[in-house]
N, C-alpha and C positions, 0 to 999 in steps of 0.2 A: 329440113326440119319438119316434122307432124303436123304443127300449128301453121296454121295459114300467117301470113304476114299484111302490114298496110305501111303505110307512109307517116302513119304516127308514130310515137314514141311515148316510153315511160320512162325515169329514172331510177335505174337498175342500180342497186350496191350488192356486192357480194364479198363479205369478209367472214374471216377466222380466229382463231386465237394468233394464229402464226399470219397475219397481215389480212392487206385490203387483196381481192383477187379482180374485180372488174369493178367500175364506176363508170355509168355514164350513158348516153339514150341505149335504150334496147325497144328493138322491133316485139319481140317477143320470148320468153322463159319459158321452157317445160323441164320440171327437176319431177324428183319421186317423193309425192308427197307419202305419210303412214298410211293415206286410206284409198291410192292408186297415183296414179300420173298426173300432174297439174299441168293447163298449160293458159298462160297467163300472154295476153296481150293487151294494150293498149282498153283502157275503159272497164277493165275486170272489175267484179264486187269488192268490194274489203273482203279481205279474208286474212286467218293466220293458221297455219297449218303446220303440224309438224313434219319434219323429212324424214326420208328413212335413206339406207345408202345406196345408191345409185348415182345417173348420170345428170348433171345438168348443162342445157343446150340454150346457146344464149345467140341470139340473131341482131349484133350491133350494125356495124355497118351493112347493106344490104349488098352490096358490090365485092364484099369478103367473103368468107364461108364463118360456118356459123361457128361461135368458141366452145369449146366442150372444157369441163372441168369434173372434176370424182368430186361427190358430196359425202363426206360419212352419216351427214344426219345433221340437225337443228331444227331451225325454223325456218318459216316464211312468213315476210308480213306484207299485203297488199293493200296499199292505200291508193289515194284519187291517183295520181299520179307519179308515186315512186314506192318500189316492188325494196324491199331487204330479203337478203338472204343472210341468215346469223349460222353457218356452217360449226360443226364442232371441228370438223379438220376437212378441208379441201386442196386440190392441188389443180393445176391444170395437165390436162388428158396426157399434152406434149412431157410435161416435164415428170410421169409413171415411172419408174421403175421395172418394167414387165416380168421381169425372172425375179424381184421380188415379191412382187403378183402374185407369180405363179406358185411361187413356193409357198409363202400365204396360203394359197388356193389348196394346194397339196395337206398343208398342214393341219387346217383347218376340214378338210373332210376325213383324213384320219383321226382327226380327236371326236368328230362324226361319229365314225363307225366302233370305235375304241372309248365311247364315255362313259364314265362311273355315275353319274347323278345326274338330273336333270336339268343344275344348276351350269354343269361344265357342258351339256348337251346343247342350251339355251348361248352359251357364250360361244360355244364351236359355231353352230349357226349363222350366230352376229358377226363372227371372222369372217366366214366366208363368205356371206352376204355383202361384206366389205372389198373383200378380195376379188370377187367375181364383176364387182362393180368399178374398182380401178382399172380391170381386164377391158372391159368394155368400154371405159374412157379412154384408156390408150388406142385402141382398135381404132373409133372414132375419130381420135382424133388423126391418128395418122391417113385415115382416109381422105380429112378434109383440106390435108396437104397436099395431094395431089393434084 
C-alpha cells in the first residue's frame, strides 16, 4: 500500500447499490478521490470528497495483503472514527471480468477517436476511465494473490 500503516484502526464501510462490499477495522483506505488520490488513515480530518473511477486499496487485517476493489465513483465520508464509502457501483478486483474490461477498454477508445459531439466524447472518456480502472483492479488484485 502507498499509505504508511499503525496499529490503529477506523471503521471502514464500503457499500453499493448492489450490496455491502467491506465492513469493519481498516488500517488504512486510499481510493481516487475527483481532485487526486486520498489516503486515509486512522485520525484523518473530516472530510467528504467525491470519487472518481479508479481503484480502492483497503489494509484490514495486517497479516493479509491488502483488499483491492473498482470504485466507479461516489463518495467519501471521513468522520472521527468511521470512513463510508457510498460507491455508485463497485466490485472486488478478484471477482473483474478482464475480457470484459478489455473490451470496454477497446470500445470505449473507439467511440474516442470516432465521436460526433462532445457530449458522446465526455461519455466515451467516462467509459474508459471506467474500464481502465477495473483493468487495474484485477491486475492488483491478482498480484496480491500471490
Amino acid at each position: 500500500m502507498a499509505i504508511g500503516v499503525s496499529q490503529n484502526t477506523f471503521q471502514l464501510n464500503v457499500v453499493s447499490a448492489e450490496g455491502n462490499l467491506y465492513s469493519g477495522p481498516a488500517h488504512a483506505l486510499a481510493v481516487a478521490g475527483q481532485d487526486g488520490e486520498l489516503g486515509i488513515r486512522p485520525g484523518h480530518s473530516p472530510l467528504i470528497s467525491k470519487l472518481k473511477p479508479g481503484v480502492a486499496r483497503i489494509q484490514g487485517d495486517l497479516q493479509k495483503p491488502e483488499e483491492i476493489l473498482y470504485v466507479s465513483g461516489g463518495l467519501v465520508e471521513v468522520q472521527a472514527d468511521v470512513v463510508t464509502v457510498l460507491a455508485d457501483t463497485a466490485l472486488h478486483g478478484k471477482d473483474i471480468d478482464s475480457s470484459r474490461a478489455e473490451a470496454a477498454r477497446k470500445a470505449a477508445e473507439e467511440n474516442i477517436r470516432h465521436h460526433d459531439d462532445n457530449l458522446s466524447f465526455a461519455q466515451a472518456q467516462l467509459e474508459l476511465s471506467k474500464a481502465l480502472a477495473q483493468l487495474k483492479a484485477f491486475e492488483l488484485s491478482m498480484k496480491t494473490r500471490r
